[in-house]
C-alpha positions as CSV (number, residue, x, y, z in Angstrom):
1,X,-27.0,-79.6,39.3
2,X,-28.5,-76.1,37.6
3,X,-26.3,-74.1,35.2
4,X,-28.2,-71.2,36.0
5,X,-31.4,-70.8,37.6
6,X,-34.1,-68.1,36.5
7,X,-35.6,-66.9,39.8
8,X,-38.5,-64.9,41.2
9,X,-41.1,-64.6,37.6
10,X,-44.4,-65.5,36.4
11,X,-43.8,-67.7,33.3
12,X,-46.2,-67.1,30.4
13,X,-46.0,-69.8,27.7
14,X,-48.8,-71.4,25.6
15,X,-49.8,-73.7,29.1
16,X,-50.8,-70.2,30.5
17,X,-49.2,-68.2,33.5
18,X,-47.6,-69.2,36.9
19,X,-45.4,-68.5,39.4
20,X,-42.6,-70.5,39.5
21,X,-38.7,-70.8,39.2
22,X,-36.9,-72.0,36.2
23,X,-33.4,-73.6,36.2
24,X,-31.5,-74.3,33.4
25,X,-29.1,-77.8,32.9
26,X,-25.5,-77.9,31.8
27,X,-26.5,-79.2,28.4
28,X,-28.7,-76.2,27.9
29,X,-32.0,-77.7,28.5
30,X,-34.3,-76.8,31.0
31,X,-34.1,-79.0,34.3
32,X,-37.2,-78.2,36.4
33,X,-40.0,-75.4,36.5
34,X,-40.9,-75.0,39.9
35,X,-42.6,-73.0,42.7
36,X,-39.3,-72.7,44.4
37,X,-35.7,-73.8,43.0
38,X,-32.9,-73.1,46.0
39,X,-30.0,-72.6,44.2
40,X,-27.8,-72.5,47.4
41,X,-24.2,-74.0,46.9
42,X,-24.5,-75.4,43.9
43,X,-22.3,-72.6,42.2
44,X,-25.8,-72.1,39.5
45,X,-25.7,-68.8,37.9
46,X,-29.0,-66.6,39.3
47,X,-30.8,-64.3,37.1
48,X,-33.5,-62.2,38.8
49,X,-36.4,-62.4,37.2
50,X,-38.6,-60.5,40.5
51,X,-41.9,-58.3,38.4
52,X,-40.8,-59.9,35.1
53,X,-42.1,-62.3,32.9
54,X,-40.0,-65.4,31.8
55,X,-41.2,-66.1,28.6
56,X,-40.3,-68.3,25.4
57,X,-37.7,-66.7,22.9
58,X,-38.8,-64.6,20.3
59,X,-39.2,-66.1,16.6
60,X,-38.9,-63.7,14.0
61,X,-39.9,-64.3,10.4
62,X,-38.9,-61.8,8.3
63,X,-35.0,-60.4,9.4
64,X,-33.0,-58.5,7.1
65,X,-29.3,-59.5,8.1
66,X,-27.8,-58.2,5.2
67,X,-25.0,-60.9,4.7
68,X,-23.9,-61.7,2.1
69,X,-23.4,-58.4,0.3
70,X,-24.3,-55.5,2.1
71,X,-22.2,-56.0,5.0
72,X,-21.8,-52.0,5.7
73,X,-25.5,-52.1,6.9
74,X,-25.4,-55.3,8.7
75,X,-23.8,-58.3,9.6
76,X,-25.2,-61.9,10.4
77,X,-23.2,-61.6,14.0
78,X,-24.4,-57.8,14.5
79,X,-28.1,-58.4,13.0
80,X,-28.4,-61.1,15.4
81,X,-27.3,-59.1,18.4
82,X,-30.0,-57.0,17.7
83,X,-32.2,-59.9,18.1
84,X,-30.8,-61.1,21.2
85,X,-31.4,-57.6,22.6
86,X,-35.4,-57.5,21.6
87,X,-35.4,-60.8,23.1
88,X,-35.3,-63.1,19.9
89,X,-33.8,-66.6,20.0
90,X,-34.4,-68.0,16.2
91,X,-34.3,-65.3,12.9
92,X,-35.5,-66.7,9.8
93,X,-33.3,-64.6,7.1
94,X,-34.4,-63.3,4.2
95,X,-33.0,-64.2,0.9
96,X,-32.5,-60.3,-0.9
97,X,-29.1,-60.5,-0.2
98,X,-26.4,-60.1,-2.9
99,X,-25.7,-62.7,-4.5
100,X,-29.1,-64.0,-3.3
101,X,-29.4,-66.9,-1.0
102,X,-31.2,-69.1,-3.9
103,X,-28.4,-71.8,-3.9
104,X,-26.7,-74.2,-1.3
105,X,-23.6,-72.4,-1.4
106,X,-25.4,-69.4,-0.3
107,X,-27.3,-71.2,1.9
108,X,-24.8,-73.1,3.7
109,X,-22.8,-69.9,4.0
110,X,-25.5,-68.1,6.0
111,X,-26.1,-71.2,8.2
112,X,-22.6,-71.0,8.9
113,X,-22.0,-67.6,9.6
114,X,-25.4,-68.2,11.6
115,X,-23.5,-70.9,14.1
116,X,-20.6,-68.9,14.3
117,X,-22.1,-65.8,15.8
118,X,-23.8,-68.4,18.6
119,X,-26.4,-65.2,19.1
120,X,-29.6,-66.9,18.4
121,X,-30.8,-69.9,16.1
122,X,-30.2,-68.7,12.0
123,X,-32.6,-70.4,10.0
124,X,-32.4,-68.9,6.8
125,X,-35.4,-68.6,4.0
126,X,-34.4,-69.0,0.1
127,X,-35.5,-67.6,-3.0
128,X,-38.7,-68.9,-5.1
129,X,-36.9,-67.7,-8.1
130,X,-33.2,-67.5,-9.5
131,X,-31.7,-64.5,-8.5
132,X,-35.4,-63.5,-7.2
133,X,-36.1,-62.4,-10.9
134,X,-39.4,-64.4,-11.3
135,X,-38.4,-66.4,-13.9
136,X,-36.9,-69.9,-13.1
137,X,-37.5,-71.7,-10.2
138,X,-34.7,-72.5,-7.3
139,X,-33.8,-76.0,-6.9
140,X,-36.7,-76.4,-4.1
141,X,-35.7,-79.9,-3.0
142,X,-31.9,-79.3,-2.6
143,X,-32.6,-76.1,-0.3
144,X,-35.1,-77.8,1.6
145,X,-32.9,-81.3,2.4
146,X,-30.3,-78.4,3.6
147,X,-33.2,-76.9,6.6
148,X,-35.3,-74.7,4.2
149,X,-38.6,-74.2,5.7
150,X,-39.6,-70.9,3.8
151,X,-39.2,-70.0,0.1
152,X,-39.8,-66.3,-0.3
153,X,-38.9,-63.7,-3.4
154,X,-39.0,-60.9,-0.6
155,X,-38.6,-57.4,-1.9
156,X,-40.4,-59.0,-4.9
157,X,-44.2,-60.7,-5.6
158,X,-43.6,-63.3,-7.9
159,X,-45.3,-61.9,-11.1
160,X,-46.1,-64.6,-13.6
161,X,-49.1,-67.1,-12.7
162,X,-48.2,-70.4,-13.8
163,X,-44.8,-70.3,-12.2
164,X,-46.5,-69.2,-9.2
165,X,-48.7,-72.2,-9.3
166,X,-46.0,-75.0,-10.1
167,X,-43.5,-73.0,-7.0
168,X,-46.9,-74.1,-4.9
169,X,-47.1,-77.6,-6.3
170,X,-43.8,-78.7,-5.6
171,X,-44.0,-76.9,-2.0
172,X,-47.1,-79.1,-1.2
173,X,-44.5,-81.7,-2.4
174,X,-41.9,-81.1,0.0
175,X,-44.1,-79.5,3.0
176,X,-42.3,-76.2,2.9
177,X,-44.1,-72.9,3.3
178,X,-44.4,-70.3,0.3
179,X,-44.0,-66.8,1.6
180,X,-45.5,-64.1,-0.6
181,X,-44.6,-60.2,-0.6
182,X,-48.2,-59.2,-2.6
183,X,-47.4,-56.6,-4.8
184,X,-47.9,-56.1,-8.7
185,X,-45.1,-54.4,-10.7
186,X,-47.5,-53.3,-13.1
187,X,-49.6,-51.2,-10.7
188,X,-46.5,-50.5,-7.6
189,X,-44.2,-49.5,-10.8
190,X,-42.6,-45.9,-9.6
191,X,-44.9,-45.5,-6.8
192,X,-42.7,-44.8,-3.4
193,X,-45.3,-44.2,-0.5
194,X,-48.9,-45.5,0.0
195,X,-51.0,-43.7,-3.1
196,X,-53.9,-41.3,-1.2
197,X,-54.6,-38.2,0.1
198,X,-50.4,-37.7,1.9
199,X,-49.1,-38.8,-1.4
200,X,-51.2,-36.2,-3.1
201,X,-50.7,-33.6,-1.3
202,X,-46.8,-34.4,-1.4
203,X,-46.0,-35.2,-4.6
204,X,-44.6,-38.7,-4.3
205,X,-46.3,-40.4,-6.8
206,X,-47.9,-43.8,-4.9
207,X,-48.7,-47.3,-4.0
208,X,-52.6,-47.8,-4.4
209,X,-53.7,-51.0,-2.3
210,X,-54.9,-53.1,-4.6
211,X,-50.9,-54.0,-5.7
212,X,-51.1,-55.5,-2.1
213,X,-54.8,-57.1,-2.3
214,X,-54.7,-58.6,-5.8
215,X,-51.4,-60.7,-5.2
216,X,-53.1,-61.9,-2.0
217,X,-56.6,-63.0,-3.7
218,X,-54.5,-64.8,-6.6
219,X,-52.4,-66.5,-4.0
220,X,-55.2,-67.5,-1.9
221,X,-56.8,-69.3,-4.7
222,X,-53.5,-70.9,-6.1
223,X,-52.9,-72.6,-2.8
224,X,-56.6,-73.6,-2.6
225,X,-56.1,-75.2,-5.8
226,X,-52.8,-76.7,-5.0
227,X,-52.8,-77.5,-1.8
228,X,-49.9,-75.5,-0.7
229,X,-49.1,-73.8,2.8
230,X,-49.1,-70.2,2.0
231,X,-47.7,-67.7,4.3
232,X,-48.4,-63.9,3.4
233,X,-45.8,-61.4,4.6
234,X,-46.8,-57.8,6.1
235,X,-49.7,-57.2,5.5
236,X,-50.4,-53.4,5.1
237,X,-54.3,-53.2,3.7
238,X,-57.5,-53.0,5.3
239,X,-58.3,-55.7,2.2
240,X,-55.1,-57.9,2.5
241,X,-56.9,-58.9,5.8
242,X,-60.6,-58.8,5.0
243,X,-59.7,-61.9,2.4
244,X,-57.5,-63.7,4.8
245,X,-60.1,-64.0,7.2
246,X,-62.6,-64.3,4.9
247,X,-59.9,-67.6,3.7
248,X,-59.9,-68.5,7.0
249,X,-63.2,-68.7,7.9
250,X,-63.7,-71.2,4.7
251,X,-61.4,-73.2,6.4
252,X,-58.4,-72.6,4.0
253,X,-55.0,-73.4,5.9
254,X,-52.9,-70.1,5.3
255,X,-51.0,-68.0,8.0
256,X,-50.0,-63.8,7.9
257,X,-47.8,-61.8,9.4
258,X,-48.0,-57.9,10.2
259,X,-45.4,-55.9,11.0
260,X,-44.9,-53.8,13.8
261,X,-44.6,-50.3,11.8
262,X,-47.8,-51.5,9.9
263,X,-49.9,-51.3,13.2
264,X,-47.7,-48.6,14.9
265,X,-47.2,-45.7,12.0
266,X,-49.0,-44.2,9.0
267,X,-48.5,-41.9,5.8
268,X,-48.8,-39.4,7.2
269,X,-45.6,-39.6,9.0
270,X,-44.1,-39.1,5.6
271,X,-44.8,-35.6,5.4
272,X,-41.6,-34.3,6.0
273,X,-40.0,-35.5,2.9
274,X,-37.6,-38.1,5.8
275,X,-36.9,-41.8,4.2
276,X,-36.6,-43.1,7.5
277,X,-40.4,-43.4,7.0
278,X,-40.3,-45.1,3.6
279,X,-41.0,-48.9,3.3
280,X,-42.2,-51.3,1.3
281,X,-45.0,-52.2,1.3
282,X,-45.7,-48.5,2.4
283,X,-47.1,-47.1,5.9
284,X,-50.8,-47.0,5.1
285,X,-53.8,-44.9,6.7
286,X,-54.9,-45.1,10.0
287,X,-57.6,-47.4,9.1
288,X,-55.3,-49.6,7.9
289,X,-53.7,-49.5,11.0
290,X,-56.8,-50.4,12.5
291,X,-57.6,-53.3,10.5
292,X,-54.3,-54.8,11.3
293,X,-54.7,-54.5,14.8
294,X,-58.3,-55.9,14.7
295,X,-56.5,-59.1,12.6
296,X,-54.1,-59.8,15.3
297,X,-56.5,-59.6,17.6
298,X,-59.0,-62.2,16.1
299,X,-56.5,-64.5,14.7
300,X,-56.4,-63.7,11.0
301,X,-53.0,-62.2,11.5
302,X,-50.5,-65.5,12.9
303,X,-47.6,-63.3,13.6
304,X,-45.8,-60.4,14.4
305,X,-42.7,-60.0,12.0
306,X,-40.2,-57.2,12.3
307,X,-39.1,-57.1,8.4
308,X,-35.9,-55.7,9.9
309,X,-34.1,-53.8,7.0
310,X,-31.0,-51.7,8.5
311,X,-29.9,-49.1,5.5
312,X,-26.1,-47.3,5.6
313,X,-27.0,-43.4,7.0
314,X,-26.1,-42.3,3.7
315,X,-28.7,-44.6,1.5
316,X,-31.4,-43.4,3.7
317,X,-30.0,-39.4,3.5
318,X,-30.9,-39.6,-0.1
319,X,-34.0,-38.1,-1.5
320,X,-37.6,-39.5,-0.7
321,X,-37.8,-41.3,-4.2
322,X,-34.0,-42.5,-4.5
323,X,-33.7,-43.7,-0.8
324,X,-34.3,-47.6,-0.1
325,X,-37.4,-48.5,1.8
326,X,-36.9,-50.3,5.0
327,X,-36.3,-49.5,9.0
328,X,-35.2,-51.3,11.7
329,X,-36.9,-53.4,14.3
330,X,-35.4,-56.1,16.2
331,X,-35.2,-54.5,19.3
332,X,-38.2,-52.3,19.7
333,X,-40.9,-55.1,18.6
334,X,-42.0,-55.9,21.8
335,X,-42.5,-53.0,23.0
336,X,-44.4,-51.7,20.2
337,X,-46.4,-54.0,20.8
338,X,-47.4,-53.9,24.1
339,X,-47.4,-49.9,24.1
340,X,-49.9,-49.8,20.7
341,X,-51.9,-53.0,20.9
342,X,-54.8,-53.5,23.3
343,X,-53.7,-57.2,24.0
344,X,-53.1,-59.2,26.6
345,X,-49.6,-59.8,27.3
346,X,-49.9,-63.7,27.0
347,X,-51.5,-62.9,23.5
348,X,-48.4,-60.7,22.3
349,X,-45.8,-62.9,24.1
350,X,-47.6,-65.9,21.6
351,X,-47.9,-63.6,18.4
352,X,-44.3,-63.0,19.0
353,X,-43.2,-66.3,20.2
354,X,-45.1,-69.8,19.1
355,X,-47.2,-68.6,16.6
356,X,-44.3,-67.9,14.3
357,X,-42.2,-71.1,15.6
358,X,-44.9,-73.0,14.3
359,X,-45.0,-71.4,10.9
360,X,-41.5,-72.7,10.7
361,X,-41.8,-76.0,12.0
362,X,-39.2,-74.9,14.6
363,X,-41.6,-75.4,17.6
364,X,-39.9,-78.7,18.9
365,X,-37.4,-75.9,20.1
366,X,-38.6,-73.0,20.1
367,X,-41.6,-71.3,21.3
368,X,-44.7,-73.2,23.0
369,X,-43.5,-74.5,26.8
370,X,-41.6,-74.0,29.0
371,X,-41.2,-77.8,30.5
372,X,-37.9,-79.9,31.8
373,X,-36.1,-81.6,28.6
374,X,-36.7,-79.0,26.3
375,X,-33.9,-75.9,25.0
376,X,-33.9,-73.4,27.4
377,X,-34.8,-70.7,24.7
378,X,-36.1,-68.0,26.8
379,X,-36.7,-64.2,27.3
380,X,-37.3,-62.1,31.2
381,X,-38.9,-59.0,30.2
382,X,-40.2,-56.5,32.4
383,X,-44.1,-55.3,31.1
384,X,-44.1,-52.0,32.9
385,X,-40.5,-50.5,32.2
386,X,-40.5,-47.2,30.4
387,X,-37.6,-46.7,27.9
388,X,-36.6,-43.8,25.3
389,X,-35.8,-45.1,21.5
390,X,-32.2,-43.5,20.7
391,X,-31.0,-44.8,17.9
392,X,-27.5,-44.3,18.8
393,X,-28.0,-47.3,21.4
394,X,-28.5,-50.1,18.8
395,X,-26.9,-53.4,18.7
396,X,-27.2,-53.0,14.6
397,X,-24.7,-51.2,12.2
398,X,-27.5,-48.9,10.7
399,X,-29.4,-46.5,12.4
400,X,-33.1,-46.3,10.2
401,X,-34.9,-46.0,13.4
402,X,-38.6,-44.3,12.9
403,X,-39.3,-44.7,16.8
404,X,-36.1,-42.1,17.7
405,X,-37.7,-40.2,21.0
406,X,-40.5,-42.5,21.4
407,X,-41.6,-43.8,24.8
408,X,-41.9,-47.7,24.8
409,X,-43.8,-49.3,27.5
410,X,-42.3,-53.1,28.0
411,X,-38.3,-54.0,27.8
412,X,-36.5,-57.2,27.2
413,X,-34.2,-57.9,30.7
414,X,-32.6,-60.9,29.7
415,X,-32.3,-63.7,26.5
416,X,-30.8,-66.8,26.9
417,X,-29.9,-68.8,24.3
418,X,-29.7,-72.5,24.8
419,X,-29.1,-72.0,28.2
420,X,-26.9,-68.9,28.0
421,X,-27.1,-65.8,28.9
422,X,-26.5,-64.0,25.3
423,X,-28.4,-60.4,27.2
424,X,-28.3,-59.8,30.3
425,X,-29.7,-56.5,32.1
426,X,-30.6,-55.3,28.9
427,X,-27.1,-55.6,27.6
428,X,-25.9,-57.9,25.2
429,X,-23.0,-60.4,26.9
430,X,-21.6,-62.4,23.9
């Protein structure tokens, strides 16, 4: 007998689109996927699903949950709320927490915490290097026996070459993926916004592009010599993505991700002076913009990543070049998305869903399809509804929101979470 039973949608998954009812098993797997499921005294939950689209959960690669450390922005249990409201059932954490998650101690805390809030799955990435300071390698096989699919120094490129190189070797070792934030110190050093014509004209000294693109190039031909699944995070340049496709197309086995507010804003939207606009990497041009869009169209971008980084209202109130960069976006991806890129929805629902699952080797559960015996890890969201971003409405303890005001085409109805309801009408329920 069904748990709860998903009626009245067109399911989009990687087997395509139908019509058909979805019902959900006590054990939180999904029990049949039909044309018609009469649920009709058998006490099943119902969740209308009539317009909408019942998708796979979210997968997000690149969350900022803030724990442990900077609890006063975020929290594991809040951070993950967030999720559950933009439709998101698996977070991969990032590791520029405080201390930072670079050993099993850390680790095992945050896959704790993770279970505990019972939001969405918390798989958490680790540090390449001690303390992310670029100078001794994490113990890579005792983080990866614990569930570590992704090493990353986020917040930081990892500077020095050879260390670079033997953090690839032992990853092709161990069949992990090495996640890169391109940037060089020596050129980024004291820049605060994208370095052009904005920057100029405002004073904040810059960012020129090629910190991005030569981290990417030296990367690229690291894990062609070592053999190393690379996975390149946000990428911001117009470069950045002419030389992963140009690696792509030479049959070279690495995956991106962009971010939302690298295809959605630009520099100019610093010219007010407001650090609500300042990340890092930085908002680029509007060709930028362009040429990110173009790479998730063609496939040289894999994934759509939120790099959700919520900031205290006081961090973010200082000036330009002493606030922290980052903004939130959990819960306004998917409708960025849909509203800015000229995509069919199947193709965002995949750049949001099973592209990134399989980046992470967490496909067997999340993601992909939607077929009886696997977790019911799903989203309802209806394409068409129109929604105002107030920040005040968030699910997250910070409120760095650059979209305040905007109108968003696309809204997340309902998540459920190995078979449960965790959002429901839009509002979260656990």
């Amino acid at each position: 007998m069904p748990e709860l039973v998903i009626r009245g949608g067109t399911v989009i998954d990687a087997d395509g689109e139908r019509r058909v009812d979805v019902a959900v098993a006590a054990d939180g797997t999904i029990a049949a996927v039909e044309p018609e499921i009469d649920a009709t005294g058998t006490g099943a939950t119902v969740v209308d699903a009539a317009g909408c689209v019942v998708a796979p959960g979210f997968v997000d690669l690149h969350t900022h949950l803030r724990e442990p450390g900077k609890e006063e922005a975020e929290t594991i249990e809040s951070g993950t709320r967030c999720a559950a409201r933009g439709g998101y059932t698996a977070v991969v954490a990032m590791p520029n927490t405080t201390p930072a998650i670079d050993s099993a101690a850390v680790v095992r805390q945050v896959l704790d915490a993770g279970r505990a809030a019972g939001l969405v799955d918390v798989h958490t990435s680790a540090a390449i290097t001690i303390e992310r300071a670029g100078e001794h390698l994490t113990p890579m096989a005792e983080l990866a026996a614990l569930g570590v699919k992704l090493f990353t120094d986020d917040g930081a490129g990892v500077q020095d070459d050879r260390l670079m190189r033997r953090a690839m070797e032992y990853g092709a070792d161990l069949d992990v993926a090495l996640a890169q934030h391109c940037e060089v110190e020596a050129l980024a050093a004291g820049g605060h916004m994208h370095e052009g014509a904005w920057s100029s004209r405002l004073g904040i000294p810059g960012i020129p592009v090629e910190a991005e693109e030569l981290m990417v190039a030296r990367d690229l031909a690291l894990a062609r010599r070592t053999g190393a699944r690379a996975h390149f995070q946000h990428l911001s340049t117009v470069g950045s993505v002419e030389l992963v496709r140009a690696a792509k197309a030479a049959g070279q086995q690495v995956t991106a991700e962009a971010t939302t507010h690298h295809f959605t804003l630009t520099d100019a939207c610093c010219a007010a002076y407001d650090a609500v606009f300042k990340v890092n990497p930085p908002l680029r041009t509007a060709e930028d913009v362009a040429a990110i869009k173009v790479g998730l169209a063609d496939g040289t971008i894999d994934a759509i990543a939120t790099d959700h980084a919520p900031h205290t209202t006081e961090s973010k109130e200082l000036p330009f070049d002493q606030a922290p960069p980052g903004m939130l976006g959990l819960e306004t991806a998917l409708a960025l998305a849909i509203t800015e890129l000229d995509l069919p929805l199947a193709q965002i629902i995949g750049l949001l869903s099973w592209r990134p699952a399989a980046i992470v080797g967490i496909d067997d559960d999340h993601g992909g399809h939607l077929v009886p015996g696997r977790a019911a890890n799903l989203c309802v969201i209806d394409p068409a509804a129109t929604w105002v971003v107030d920040p005040d409405a968030t699910a997250s303890r910070s409120r760095n929101n650059p979209y305040a005001g905007r109108t968003l085409t696309g809204r997340v109805r309902h998540t459920i979470y190995r078979g449960t309801p965790t959002v429901l009408d839009g509002e979260a329920c656990r």
